[in-house]
N, C-alpha and C positions, 0 to 999 in steps of 0.2 A: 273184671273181677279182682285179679292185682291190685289193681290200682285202688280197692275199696278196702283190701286187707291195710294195706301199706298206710291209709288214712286210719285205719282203724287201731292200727299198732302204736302209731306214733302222736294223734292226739287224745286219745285217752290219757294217756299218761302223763303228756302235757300238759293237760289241761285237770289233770287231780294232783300235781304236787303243788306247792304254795309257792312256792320261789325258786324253780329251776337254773343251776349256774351253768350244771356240767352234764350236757346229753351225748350217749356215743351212741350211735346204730352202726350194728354188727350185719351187712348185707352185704349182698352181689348188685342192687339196685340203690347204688348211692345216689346219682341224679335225679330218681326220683324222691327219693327222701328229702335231698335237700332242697326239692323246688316245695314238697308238704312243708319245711320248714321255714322256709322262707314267707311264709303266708303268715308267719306270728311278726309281730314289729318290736321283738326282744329288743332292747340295749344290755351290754356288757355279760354275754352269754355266750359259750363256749359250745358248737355244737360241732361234732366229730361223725363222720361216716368211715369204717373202713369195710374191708372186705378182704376176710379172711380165706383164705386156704385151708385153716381149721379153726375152727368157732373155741374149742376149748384151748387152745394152744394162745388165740390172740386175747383171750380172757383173763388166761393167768401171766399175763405181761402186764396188764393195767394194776397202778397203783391200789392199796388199801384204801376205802373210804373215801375216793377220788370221784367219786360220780353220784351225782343226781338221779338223774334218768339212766338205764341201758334199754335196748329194744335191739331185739335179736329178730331177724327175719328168718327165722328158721324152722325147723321143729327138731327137737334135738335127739339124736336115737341110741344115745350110747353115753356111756359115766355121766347118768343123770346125777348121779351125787355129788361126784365130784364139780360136774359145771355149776351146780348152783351152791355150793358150799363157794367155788370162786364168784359166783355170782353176788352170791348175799356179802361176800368180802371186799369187794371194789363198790359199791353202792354206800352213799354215807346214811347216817341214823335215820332219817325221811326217806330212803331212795324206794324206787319206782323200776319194775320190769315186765316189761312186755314182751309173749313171743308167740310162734303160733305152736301149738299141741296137740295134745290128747287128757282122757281123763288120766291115763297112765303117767304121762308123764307129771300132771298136776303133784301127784300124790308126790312127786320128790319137790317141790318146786314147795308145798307146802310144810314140807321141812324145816326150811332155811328162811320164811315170813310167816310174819304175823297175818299177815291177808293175803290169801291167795283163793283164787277164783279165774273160774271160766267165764269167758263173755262169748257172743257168739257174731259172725256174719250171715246176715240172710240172704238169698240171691232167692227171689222170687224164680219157680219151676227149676231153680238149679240144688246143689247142696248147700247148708249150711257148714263155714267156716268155724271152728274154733280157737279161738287166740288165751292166750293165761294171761292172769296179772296179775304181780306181786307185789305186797309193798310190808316197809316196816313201820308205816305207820297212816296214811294215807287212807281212804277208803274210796272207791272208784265213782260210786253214787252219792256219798253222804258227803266227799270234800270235792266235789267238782267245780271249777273255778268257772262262772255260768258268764261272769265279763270278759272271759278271756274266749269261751268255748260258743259263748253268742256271737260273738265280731269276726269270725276266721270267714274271710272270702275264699270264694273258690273250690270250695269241696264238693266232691258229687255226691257222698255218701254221711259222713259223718256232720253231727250236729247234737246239741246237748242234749235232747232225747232220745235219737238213737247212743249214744254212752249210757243212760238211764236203761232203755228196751233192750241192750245189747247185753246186760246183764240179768232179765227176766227169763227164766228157764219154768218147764214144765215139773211136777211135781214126780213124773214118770224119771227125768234127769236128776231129780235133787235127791232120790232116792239111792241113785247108781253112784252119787257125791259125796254125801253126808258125812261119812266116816273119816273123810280127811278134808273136805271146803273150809278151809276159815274165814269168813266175815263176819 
Protein backbone atom coordinates (compact mmCIF):
# COMPACT_ATOMS: atom_id res chain seq x y z
CA UNK A 1 0.00 0.00 0.00
CA UNK A 2 3.21 2.52 0.54
CA UNK A 3 4.59 1.77 -2.15
CA UNK A 4 1.14 2.79 -4.16
CA UNK A 5 0.93 6.14 -2.11
CA UNK A 6 4.63 6.89 -2.76
CA UNK A 7 3.91 6.42 -6.76
CA UNK A 8 0.98 8.28 -6.32
CA UNK A 9 2.80 11.44 -4.78
CA UNK A 10 5.48 11.62 -6.84
CA UNK A 11 4.24 11.10 -10.55
CA UNK A 12 1.35 12.93 -10.65
CA UNK A 13 3.06 15.68 -10.21
CA UNK A 14 5.63 14.81 -12.42
CA UNK A 15 4.03 14.17 -14.88
CA UNK A 16 1.47 17.49 -14.87
CA UNK A 17 4.30 20.13 -14.76
CA UNK A 18 5.69 20.99 -18.24
CA UNK A 19 9.31 21.13 -17.62
CA UNK A 20 10.39 20.03 -14.21
CA UNK A 21 14.35 21.39 -13.36
CA UNK A 22 14.16 21.26 -9.54
CA UNK A 23 12.17 18.20 -7.57
CA UNK A 24 12.78 17.91 -3.70
CA UNK A 25 10.93 15.16 -1.64
CA UNK A 26 10.64 15.79 1.90
CA UNK A 27 10.56 11.92 3.44
CA UNK A 28 11.77 9.23 5.60
CA UNK A 29 11.64 6.95 2.45
CA UNK A 30 14.22 8.31 0.31
CA UNK A 31 15.22 5.10 -1.53
CA UNK A 32 12.18 4.46 -2.38
CA UNK A 33 11.57 7.65 -3.96
CA UNK A 34 14.51 7.76 -5.84
CA UNK A 35 14.28 4.30 -7.41
CA UNK A 36 10.19 5.91 -8.45
CA UNK A 37 12.47 8.52 -9.95
CA UNK A 38 14.73 7.03 -11.56
CA UNK A 39 12.04 5.29 -13.86
CA UNK A 40 11.85 8.85 -15.66
CA UNK A 41 14.92 9.11 -18.24
CA UNK A 42 15.22 13.12 -17.17
CA UNK A 43 18.53 14.83 -18.56
CA UNK A 44 19.75 17.89 -16.69
CA UNK A 45 17.20 17.65 -13.65
CA UNK A 46 17.98 18.21 -10.22
CA UNK A 47 16.08 15.78 -8.10
CA UNK A 48 16.61 16.05 -4.12
CA UNK A 49 15.36 13.68 -1.32
CA UNK A 50 15.82 14.64 2.20
CA UNK A 51 14.57 13.66 5.33
CA UNK A 52 13.77 15.94 7.91
CA UNK A 53 13.54 15.86 11.63
CA UNK A 54 10.91 18.56 11.01
CA UNK A 55 9.24 19.00 7.82
CA UNK A 56 8.56 22.72 8.63
CA UNK A 57 12.03 23.71 9.86
CA UNK A 58 13.64 21.95 6.63
CA UNK A 59 11.09 23.96 4.50
CA UNK A 60 12.00 27.31 5.65
CA UNK A 61 15.88 26.62 4.76
CA UNK A 62 15.08 26.20 1.06
CA UNK A 63 15.61 29.01 -1.06
CA UNK A 64 12.62 31.39 -2.70
CA UNK A 65 11.25 30.33 -6.03
CA UNK A 66 13.86 27.44 -6.02
CA UNK A 67 11.75 24.52 -6.84
CA UNK A 68 9.68 23.09 -9.44
CA UNK A 69 8.09 20.19 -7.85
CA UNK A 70 8.06 19.62 -3.63
CA UNK A 71 6.34 16.31 -2.47
CA UNK A 72 6.07 15.89 1.15
CA UNK A 73 5.44 12.51 2.41
CA UNK A 74 3.60 13.39 5.23
CA UNK A 75 0.47 14.61 6.38
CA UNK A 76 1.03 17.78 8.11
CA UNK A 77 -0.66 18.36 11.65
CA UNK A 78 0.27 21.58 12.89
CA UNK A 79 1.22 25.62 11.38
CA UNK A 80 -0.67 24.52 8.59
CA UNK A 81 -0.33 28.24 7.56
CA UNK A 82 2.55 28.83 8.11
CA UNK A 83 3.97 25.41 6.12
CA UNK A 84 2.40 26.30 3.08
CA UNK A 85 2.83 30.06 3.09
CA UNK A 86 6.69 28.37 3.06
CA UNK A 87 5.37 26.11 0.89
CA UNK A 88 3.90 28.44 -1.89
CA UNK A 89 7.33 30.40 -1.18
CA UNK A 90 10.16 28.03 -2.41
CA UNK A 91 7.99 26.74 -5.37
CA UNK A 92 8.59 28.97 -8.50
CA UNK A 93 5.56 30.60 -10.63
CA UNK A 94 4.55 26.80 -12.25
CA UNK A 95 5.43 24.85 -9.02
CA UNK A 96 3.71 21.65 -8.07
CA UNK A 97 2.98 20.03 -4.49
CA UNK A 98 2.01 17.07 -3.44
CA UNK A 99 1.37 15.47 0.17
CA UNK A 100 -0.75 13.12 1.75
CA UNK A 101 -3.92 14.86 4.10
CA UNK A 102 -7.19 15.58 4.96
CA UNK A 103 -10.07 17.64 3.89
CA UNK A 104 -8.82 19.90 6.85
CA UNK A 105 -5.93 20.28 5.90
CA UNK A 106 -6.89 21.10 2.06
CA UNK A 107 -8.67 24.07 3.24
CA UNK A 108 -5.00 25.73 4.22
CA UNK A 109 -3.20 24.21 1.32
CA UNK A 110 -5.77 26.17 -0.80
CA UNK A 111 -4.93 29.30 0.55
CA UNK A 112 -1.52 29.67 -0.82
CA UNK A 113 -2.75 28.00 -4.83
CA UNK A 114 -4.46 28.50 -7.39
CA UNK A 115 -5.53 24.72 -7.69
CA UNK A 116 -5.73 22.73 -4.96
CA UNK A 117 -7.54 19.47 -4.74
CA UNK A 118 -7.86 16.10 -3.35
CA UNK A 119 -6.97 12.97 -5.25
CA UNK A 120 -7.50 9.74 -3.83
CA UNK A 121 -5.80 6.00 -3.44
CA UNK A 122 -8.06 3.04 -3.68
CA UNK A 123 -6.93 -0.16 -2.23
CA UNK A 124 -9.64 -2.55 -3.11
CA UNK A 125 -11.53 -4.03 0.58
CA UNK A 126 -9.02 -1.71 2.20
CA UNK A 127 -9.29 2.29 2.93
CA UNK A 128 -8.98 4.87 0.52
CA UNK A 129 -5.85 7.09 0.82
CA UNK A 130 -6.07 10.81 0.43
CA UNK A 131 -3.20 12.81 -1.08
CA UNK A 132 -3.53 16.96 -1.90
CA UNK A 133 -2.18 18.68 -4.90
CA UNK A 134 -1.36 22.13 -5.39
CA UNK A 135 -0.28 24.04 -7.98
CA UNK A 136 0.16 27.63 -9.32
CA UNK A 137 -0.71 27.01 -12.40
CA UNK A 138 -0.83 23.43 -13.69
CA UNK A 139 -4.00 21.45 -13.52
CA UNK A 140 -3.61 17.80 -12.49
CA UNK A 141 -6.11 16.39 -15.36
CA UNK A 142 -6.21 19.00 -17.99
CA UNK A 143 -2.14 19.50 -18.36
CA UNK A 144 -1.01 15.88 -17.66
CA UNK A 145 2.03 15.23 -19.85
CA UNK A 146 0.24 11.72 -21.39
CA UNK A 147 4.19 10.98 -23.42
CA UNK A 148 5.81 11.15 -20.33
CA UNK A 149 2.94 9.45 -17.90
CA UNK A 150 2.43 6.69 -20.95
CA UNK A 151 6.21 5.35 -20.97
CA UNK A 152 6.96 5.10 -17.08
CA UNK A 153 8.00 1.26 -16.72
CA UNK A 154 7.60 -0.24 -13.66
CA UNK A 155 4.85 0.97 -11.63
CA UNK A 156 2.34 -1.32 -9.97
CA UNK A 157 -0.26 1.31 -9.36
CA UNK A 158 -0.03 4.56 -11.16
CA UNK A 159 -0.62 5.07 -14.92
CA UNK A 160 -2.45 8.04 -16.94
CA UNK A 161 -5.92 7.07 -16.06
CA UNK A 162 -5.49 6.21 -12.71
CA UNK A 163 -4.09 10.27 -12.39
CA UNK A 164 -7.41 11.08 -14.35
CA UNK A 165 -9.82 8.41 -11.72
CA UNK A 166 -7.69 9.45 -8.83
CA UNK A 167 -9.11 12.77 -9.12
CA UNK A 168 -12.97 11.56 -9.76
CA UNK A 169 -14.87 11.93 -6.26
CA UNK A 170 -18.42 11.29 -5.37
CA UNK A 171 -20.94 14.13 -5.37
CA UNK A 172 -21.48 13.04 -1.49
CA UNK A 173 -17.44 14.42 -1.22
CA UNK A 174 -17.61 17.38 -3.56
CA UNK A 175 -20.33 18.66 -1.32
CA UNK A 176 -18.21 18.32 2.06
CA UNK A 177 -15.31 20.33 -0.50
CA UNK A 178 -16.93 23.01 -2.46
CA UNK A 179 -16.35 25.90 -0.27
CA UNK A 180 -12.83 25.96 -0.56
CA UNK A 181 -11.64 23.06 -3.87
CA UNK A 182 -10.20 25.10 -6.46
CA UNK A 183 -10.09 23.67 -9.91
Amino acid sequence: MEKYIIEMLLHVVVNTHKEPKKVVVLTKNQDTFQTEFNKYKFENIDFETLSPENYLDELAKLENGSLDILVIDEVITENHKKFFAHTNRVLKNDGLVSLKGDFEVLKYLANEFLIAMPYFVNFPQEKTEVLLFGSKLYHPTADIILQRADFIDGCEYYNSDIQYSSFTMPNSIKSQIKDFVKN
